[in-house]
C-alpha positions as CSV (number, residue, x, y, z in Angstrom):
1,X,8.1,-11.6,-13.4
2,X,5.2,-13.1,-15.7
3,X,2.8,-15.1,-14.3
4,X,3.0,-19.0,-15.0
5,X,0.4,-20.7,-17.0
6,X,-2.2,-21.8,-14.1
7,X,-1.9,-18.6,-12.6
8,X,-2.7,-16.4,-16.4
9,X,-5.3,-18.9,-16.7
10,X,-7.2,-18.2,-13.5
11,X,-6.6,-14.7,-14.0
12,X,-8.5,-14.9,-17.6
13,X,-11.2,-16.8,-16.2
14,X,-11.2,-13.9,-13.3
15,X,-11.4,-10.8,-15.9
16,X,-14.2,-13.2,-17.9
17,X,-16.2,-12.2,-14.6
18,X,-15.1,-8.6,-14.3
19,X,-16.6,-7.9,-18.4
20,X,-19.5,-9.8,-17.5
21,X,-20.7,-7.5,-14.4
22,X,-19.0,-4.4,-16.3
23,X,-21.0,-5.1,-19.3
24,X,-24.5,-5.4,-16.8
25,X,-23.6,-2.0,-15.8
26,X,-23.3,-0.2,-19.4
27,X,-26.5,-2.2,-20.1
28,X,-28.4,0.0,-17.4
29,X,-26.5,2.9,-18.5
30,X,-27.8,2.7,-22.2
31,X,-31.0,1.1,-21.4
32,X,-33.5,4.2,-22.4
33,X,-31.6,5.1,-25.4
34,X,-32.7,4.3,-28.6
35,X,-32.4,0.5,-29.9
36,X,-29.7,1.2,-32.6
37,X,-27.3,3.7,-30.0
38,X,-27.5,0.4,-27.9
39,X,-26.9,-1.5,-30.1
40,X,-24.3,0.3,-31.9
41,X,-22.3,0.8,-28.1
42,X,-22.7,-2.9,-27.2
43,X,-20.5,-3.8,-30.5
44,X,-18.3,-1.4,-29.1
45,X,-18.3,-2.7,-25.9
46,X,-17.6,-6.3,-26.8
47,X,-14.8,-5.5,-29.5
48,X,-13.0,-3.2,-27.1
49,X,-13.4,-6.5,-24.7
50,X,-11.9,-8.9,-27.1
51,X,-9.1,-6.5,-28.3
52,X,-8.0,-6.3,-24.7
53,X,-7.8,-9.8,-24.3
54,X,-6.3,-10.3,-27.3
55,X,-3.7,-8.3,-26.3
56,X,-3.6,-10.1,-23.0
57,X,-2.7,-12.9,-24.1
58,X,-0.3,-11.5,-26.8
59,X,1.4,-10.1,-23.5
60,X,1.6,-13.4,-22.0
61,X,4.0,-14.8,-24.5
62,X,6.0,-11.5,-25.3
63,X,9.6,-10.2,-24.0
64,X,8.8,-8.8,-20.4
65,X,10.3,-5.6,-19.3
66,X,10.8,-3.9,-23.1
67,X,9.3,-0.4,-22.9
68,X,6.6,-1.8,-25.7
69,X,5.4,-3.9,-23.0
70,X,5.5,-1.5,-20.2
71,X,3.0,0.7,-22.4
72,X,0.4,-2.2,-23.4
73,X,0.1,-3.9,-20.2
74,X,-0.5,-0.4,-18.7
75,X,-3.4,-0.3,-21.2
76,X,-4.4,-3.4,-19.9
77,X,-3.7,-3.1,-16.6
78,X,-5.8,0.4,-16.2
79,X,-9.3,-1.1,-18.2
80,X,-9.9,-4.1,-15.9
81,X,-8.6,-1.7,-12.8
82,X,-11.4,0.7,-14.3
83,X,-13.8,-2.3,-14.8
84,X,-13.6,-3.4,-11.1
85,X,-14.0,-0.4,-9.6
86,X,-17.5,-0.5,-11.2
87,X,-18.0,-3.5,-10.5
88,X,-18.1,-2.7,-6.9
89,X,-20.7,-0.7,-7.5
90,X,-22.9,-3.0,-9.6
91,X,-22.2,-5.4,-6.4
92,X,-23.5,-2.9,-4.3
93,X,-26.2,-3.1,-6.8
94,X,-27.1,-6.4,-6.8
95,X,-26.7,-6.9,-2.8
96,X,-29.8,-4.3,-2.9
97,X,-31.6,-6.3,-4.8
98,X,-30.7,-9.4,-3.0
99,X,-32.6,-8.1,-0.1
100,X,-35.5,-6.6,-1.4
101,X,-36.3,-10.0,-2.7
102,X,-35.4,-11.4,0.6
103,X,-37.9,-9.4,1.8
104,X,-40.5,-9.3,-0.7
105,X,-40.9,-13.3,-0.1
106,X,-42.2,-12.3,3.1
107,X,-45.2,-10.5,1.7
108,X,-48.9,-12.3,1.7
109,X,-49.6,-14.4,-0.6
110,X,-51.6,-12.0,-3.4
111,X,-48.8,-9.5,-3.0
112,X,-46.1,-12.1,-4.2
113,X,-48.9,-13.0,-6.7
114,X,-49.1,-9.9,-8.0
115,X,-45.5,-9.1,-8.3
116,X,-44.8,-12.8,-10.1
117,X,-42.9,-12.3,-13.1
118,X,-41.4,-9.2,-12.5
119,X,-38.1,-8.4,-11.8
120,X,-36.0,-6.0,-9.5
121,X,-34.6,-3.5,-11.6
122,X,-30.9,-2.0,-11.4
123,X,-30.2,1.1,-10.3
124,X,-29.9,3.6,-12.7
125,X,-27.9,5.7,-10.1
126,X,-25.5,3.2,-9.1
127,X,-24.5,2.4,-12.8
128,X,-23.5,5.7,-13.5
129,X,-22.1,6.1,-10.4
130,X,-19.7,2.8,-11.5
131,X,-19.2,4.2,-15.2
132,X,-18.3,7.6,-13.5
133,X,-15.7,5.9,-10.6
134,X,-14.4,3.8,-13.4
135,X,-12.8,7.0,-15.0
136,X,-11.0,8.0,-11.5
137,X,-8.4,5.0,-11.7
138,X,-7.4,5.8,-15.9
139,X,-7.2,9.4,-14.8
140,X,-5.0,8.7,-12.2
141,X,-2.7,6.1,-13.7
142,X,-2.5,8.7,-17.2
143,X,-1.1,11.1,-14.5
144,X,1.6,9.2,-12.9
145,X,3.0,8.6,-16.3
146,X,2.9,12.0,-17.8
147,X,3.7,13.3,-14.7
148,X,5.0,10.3,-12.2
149,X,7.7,8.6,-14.1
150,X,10.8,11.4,-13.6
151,X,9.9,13.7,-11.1
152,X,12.4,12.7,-9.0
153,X,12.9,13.5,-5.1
154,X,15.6,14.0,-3.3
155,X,15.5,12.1,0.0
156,X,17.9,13.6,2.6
157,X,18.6,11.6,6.3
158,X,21.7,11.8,9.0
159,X,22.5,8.7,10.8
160,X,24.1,7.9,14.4
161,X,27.0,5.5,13.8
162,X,28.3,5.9,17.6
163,X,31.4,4.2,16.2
164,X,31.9,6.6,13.4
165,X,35.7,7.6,12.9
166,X,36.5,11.4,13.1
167,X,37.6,11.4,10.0
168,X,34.5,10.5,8.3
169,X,32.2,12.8,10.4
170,X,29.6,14.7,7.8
171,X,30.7,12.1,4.8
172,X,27.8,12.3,2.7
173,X,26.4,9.0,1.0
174,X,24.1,9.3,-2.7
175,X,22.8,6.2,-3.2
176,X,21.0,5.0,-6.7
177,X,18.8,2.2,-6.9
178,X,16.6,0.3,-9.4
179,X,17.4,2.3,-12.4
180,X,16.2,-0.3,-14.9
181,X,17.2,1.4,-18.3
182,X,15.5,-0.8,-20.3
183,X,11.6,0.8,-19.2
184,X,13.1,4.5,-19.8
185,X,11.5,6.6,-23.0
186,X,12.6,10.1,-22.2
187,X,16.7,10.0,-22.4
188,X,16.5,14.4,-21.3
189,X,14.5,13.4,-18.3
190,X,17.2,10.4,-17.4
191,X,19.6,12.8,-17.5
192,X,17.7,15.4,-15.5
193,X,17.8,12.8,-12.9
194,X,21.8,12.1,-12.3
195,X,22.2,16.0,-12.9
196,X,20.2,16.4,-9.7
197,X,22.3,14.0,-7.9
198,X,25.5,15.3,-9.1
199,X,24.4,18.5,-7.8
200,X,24.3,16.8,-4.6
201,X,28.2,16.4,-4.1
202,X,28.3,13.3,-2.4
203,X,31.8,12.0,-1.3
204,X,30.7,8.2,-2.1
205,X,28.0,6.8,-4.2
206,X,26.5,3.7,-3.9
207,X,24.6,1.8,-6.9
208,X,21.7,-1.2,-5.1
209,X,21.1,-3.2,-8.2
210,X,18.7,-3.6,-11.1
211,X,21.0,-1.7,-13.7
212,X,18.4,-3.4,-16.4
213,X,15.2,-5.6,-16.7
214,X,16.1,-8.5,-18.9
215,X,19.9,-8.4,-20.7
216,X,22.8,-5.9,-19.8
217,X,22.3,-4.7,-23.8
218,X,19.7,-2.3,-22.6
219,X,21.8,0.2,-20.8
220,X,24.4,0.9,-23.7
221,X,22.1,3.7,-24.6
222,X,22.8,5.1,-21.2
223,X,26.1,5.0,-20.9
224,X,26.9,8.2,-21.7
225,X,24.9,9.4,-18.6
226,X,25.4,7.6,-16.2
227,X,29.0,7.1,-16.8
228,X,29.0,10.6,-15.1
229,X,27.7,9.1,-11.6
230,X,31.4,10.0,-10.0
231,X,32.6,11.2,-6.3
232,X,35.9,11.7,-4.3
233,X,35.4,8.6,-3.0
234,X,34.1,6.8,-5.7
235,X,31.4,4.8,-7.0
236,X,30.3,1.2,-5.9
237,X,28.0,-0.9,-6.8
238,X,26.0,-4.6,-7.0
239,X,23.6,-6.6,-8.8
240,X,19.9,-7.3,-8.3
241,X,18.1,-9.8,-9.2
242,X,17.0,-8.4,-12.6
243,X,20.6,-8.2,-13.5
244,X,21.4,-11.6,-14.1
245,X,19.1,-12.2,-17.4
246,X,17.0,-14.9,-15.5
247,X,13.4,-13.3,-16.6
248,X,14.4,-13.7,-20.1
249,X,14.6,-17.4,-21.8
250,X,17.7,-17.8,-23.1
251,X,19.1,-19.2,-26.8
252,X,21.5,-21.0,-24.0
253,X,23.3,-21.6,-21.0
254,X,26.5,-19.8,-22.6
255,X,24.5,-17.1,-24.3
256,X,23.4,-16.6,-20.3
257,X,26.8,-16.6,-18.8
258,X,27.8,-14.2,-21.7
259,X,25.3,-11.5,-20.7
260,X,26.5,-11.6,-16.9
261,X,30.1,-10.8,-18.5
262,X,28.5,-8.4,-20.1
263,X,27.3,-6.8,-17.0
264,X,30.6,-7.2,-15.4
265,X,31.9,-4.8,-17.9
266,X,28.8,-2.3,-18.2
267,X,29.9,-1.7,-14.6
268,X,33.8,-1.2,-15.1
269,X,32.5,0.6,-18.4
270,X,30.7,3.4,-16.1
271,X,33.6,3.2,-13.8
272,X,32.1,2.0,-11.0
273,X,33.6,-0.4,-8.3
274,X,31.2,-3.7,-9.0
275,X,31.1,-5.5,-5.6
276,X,30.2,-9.5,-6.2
277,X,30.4,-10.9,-2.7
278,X,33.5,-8.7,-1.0
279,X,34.4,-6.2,0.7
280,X,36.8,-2.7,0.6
281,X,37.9,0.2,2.9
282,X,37.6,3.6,2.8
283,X,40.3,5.2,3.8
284,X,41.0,8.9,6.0
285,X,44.1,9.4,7.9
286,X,44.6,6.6,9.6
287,X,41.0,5.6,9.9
288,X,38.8,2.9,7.7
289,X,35.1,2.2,7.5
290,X,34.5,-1.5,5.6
291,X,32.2,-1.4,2.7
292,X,30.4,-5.0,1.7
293,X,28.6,-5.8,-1.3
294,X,26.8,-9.2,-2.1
295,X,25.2,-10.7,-4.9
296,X,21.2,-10.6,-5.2
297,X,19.8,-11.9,-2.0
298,X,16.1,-12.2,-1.4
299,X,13.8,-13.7,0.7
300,X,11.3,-16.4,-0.4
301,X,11.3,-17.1,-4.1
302,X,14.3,-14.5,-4.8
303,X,17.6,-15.7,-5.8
304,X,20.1,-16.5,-3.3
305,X,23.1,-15.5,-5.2
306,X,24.8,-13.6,-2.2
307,X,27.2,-14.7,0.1
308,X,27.7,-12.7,2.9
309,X,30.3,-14.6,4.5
310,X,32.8,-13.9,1.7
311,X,31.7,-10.2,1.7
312,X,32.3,-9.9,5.5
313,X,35.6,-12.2,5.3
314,X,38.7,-9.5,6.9
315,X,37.0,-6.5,6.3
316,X,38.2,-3.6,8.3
317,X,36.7,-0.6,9.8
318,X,35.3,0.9,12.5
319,X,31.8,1.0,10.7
320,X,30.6,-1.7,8.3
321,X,28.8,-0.4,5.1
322,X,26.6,-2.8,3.3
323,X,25.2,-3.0,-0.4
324,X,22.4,-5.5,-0.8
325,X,19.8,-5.4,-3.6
326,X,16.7,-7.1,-1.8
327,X,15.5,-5.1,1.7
328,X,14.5,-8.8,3.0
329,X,18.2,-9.8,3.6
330,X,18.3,-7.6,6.4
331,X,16.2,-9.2,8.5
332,X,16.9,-13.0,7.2
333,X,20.7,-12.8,7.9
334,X,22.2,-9.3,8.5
335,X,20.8,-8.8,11.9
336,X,20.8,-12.1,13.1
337,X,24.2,-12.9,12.1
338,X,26.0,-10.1,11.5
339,X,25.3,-7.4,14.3
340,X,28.6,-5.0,13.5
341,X,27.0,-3.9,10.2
342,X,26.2,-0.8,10.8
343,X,24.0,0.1,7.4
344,X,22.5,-1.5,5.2
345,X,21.9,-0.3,1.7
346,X,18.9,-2.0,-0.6
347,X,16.2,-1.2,-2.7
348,X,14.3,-3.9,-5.2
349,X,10.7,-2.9,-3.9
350,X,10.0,0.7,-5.7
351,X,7.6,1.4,-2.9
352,X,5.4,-0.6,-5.3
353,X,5.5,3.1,-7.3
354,X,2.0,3.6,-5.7
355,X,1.2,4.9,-2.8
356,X,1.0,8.2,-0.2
357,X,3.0,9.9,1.2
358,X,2.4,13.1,3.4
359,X,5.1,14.2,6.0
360,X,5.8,11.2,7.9
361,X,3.2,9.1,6.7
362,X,3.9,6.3,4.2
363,X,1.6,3.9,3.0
364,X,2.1,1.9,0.0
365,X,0.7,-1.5,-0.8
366,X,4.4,-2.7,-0.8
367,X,4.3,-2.6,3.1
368,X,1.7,-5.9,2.5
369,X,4.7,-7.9,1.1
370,X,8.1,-6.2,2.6
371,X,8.7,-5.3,6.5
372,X,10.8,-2.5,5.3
373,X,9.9,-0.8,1.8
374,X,11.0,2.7,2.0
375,X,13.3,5.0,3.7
376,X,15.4,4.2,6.9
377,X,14.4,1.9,9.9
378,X,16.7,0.6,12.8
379,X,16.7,-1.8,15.1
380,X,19.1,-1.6,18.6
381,X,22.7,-0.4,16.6
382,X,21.9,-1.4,13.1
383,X,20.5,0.9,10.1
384,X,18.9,-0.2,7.2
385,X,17.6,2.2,3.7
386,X,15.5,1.4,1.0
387,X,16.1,3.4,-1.9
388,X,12.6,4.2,-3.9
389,X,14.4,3.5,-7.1
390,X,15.4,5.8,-9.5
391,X,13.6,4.0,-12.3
392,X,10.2,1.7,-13.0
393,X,9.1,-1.6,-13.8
394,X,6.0,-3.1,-15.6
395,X,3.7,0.5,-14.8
396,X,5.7,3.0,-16.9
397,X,5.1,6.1,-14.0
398,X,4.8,6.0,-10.6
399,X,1.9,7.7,-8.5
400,X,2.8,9.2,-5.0
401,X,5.9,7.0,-4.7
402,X,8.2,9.1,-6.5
403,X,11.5,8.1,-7.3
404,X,14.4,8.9,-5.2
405,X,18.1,10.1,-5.1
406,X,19.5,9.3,-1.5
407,X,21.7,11.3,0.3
408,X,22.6,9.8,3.6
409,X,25.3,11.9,6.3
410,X,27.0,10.4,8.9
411,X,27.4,11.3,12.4
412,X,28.9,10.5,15.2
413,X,27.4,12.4,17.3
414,X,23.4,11.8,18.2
415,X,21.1,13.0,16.1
C-alpha cells in the first residue's frame, strides 16, 4: 500500500540525509584523483541522485502493483539500501572522529594551538570499505530476482487431527496462496509453478487469497493456467485483501462494485469453489469434515470484510477446515472464539520474501510485524499454516523466502 503524503514526505527529507553522507563518502574516495575525474564523478553522482528522486516521486503518484512499478521501485529501493549501508560506515567514521576531538581538547594549551585550524580527516579505509559494502545489497537483491522470483519449493507437513474421520486418513491438502498475477513477467515460469503442484496429486486444493494486486483484469492473461489447478475433491477458494480493488482509486463507486463481480467470476471462470463467508462438506462414506471460508480479515489497519459467524453457521463435520487470507485472524477470533476449528489456512505475509532459512530455522523480518508468518504453528487442538505465497509484491524476486506450494496430509493418528 503507498505511503500517504506525510509519511513520503518524511521519507524524502530521510533519503535527503542518506545522499548527503553517501556523497561525503565518494568525496573521500575520489579525493587524490585528479581535479577534472572528480569533478567529472561528482556530476555523476548528483545527476544519478536527482534521477532517482525524480523517479521517486514519479512513483509516488503512479498505479501501485503494475509490473512497471515493481521494476522501478526495485531500482529505487536497492540505491538508497546501497546508500545506507555506507552510510553506516561513514558513521562509523565520523564517531572516530568525534572522539579524537574529544580527546584532543584535552591536550596543553600549545598542542591545541598548534593543531588550530586543522581538521580530522576521513578515513580513506572506511570509505571504501562503505563504497565496497554498498555493492553487497544490489548484488544480492539482482539475485533474488534473476534467480528468487520462481524458484518455487515445495513445503510438505502431516498434521494430528485426533478427530479425523477414517475415511479421510492420508487426504492430502495443496494449498496456493498470494499469487498476485499482476507482478508476474515470465508466463513459462508461472506455469512451471502449477505443473509442480499438479504433480503433487492433491485430493483438495485450497486457494488463500490475493488472486491480483489492484483490478481482477490482471489475471485474464492467466487463465489458461491456472484454470488447470483441479483435484478429486476440488478446488476452493477466498479473497484477500488485494482482491477487492481498494489500493487502486476508482473512476467510481460502481466501477468498484463492478471489479468485485468481476472477481466473482475469474473464480467460477477457473472453476474453483469461491467461499465468501460460508461454509461446505466434504464428503466420504458416511463421514464429513466442514470447510469455512471468509472474506479478508486482518488485524489492525486490514479490512474486516469477514464474517466468521456466517462461515461457521450449521457447518458439519468432525474436523473444521478454515480458509482465511490474513494469518492475524487466527489469533484475534479463531482461537478465542472458535476452538473446534481444527486448521486454519492463510497466507497475506510472503515471509516478507526476505529472509533465512536453514533446516528449522526461520528468520524473516516478517516475524517483527506477524506472530505467525510462515509454515505451521499450534496451540492446545488447533493448527494454523501460512502459505509463503506463490507469487510477489512490490520487490519483483524473493531472497531466501522462496515461494511455496503446500501440501498438508492428515492423520489421525500422532504424528
Amino acid at each position: 500500500m503507498p505511503p500517504n503524503n506525510f509519511t513520503f514526505f518524511l521519507l524524502l527529507i530521510f533519503l535527503v540525509w542518506v545522499e548527503v553522507y553517501a556523497y561525503q563518502a565518494t568525496k573521500t574516495v575520489i579525493s587524490k584523483k585528479r581535479e577534472s575525474t572528480k569533478r567529472w564523478i561528482k556530476y555523476l553522482y548528483l545527476g544519478q541522485a536527482v534521477a532517482v528522486f525524480g523517479l521517486m516521486i514519479y512513483l509516488r503518484f503512479s498505479q501501485y502493483g503494475t509490473v512497471p512499478f515493481s521494476f522501478l521501485i526495485s531500482i529505487v529501493f536497492m540505491t538508497y539500501t546501497a546508500k545506507l549501508v555506507g552510510v553506516i560506515f561513514v558513521f562509523i567514521d565520523d564517531f572516530r572522529r568525534v572522539i579524537k576531538w574529544f580527546f584532543d581538547r584535552k591536550k596543553n594549551r600549545r598542542e591545541r594551538e598548534k593543531m588550530a585550524g586543522k581538521r580530522i580527516p576521513r578515513s580513506q579505509f572506511l570509505a571504501r570499505t562503505a563504497v565496497v559494502a554498498a555493492t553487497l545489497p544490489i548484488a544480492t537483491m539482482s539475485f533474488g530476482i534473476v534467480s528468487g522470483a520462481y524458484d518455487y519449493r515445495v513445503r510438505r507437513r502431516k498434521v494430528f487431527l485426533p478427530n479425523l474421520p477414517k475415511a479421510f486418513e492420508g487426504m492430502t491438502i495443496g494449498q496456493l496462496s498470494d499469487i498476485h498475477s499482476g507482478s508476474f513477467f515470465d508466463k513459462k515460469a508461472v506455469e512451471g509453478g502449477v505443473n509442480l503442484l499438479l504433480k503433487e496429486k492433491p485430493d483438495v486444493v485450497f486457494f488463500t487469497g490475493d488472486l491480483v494486486n489492484n483490478e481482477t483484469k490482471e489475471v485474464a492473461e492467466y487463465f489458461d493456467i491456472f484454470s488447470k489447478v483441479k483435484a478429486d475433491m476440488g478446488v476452493y477458494s477466498t479473497l484477500g485483501n488485494h482482491d477487492y480493488g481498494d489500493y487502486k482509486q476508482w473512476s467510481s463507486v460502481a466501477a468498484k462494485r463492478k471489479n468485485l463481480q468481476d472477481m466473482v467470476e475469474a473464480h467460477k471462470r477457473l472453476g474453483w469453489n469461491l467461499m465468501l463467508n460460508e461454509n461446505t462438506s466434504l464428503k466420504q462414506g458416511g463421514d464429513k469434515i466442514a470447510i469455512l471460508g471468509v472474506e479478508n480479515w486482518g488485524a489492525g489497519r486490514f479490512a474486516k470484510y469477514g464474517k466468521l459467524d456466517e462461515a461457521y453457521r450449521n457447518a458439519e463435520g468432525d474436523v473444521k477446515l478454515l480458509l482465511s487470507h490474513d494469518p492475524s485472524h487466527w489469533d484475534a477470533q479463531v482461537r478465542p472464539d472458535y476452538k473446534d476449528i481444527d486448521l486454519m489456512f492463510a497466507g497475506h505475509t510472503h515471509g516478507m520474501q526476505l529472509g533465512v532459512e536453514i533446516g528449522d530455522f526461520r528468520w524473516s523480518p516478517s516475524k517483527y510485524i506477524y506472530k505467525q508468518w510462515a509454515d505451521l504453528y499450534q496451540e492446545d487442538n488447533q493448527y494454523l499454516y501460512v502459505n509463503r505465497g506463490f507469487g510477489f509484491l512490490g520487490f519483483p524476486g524473493r531472497i531466501g523466502i522462496y515461494p511455496e506450494i503446500t501440501v498438508l496430509e492428515l492423520t489421525g493418528s500422532p504424528v
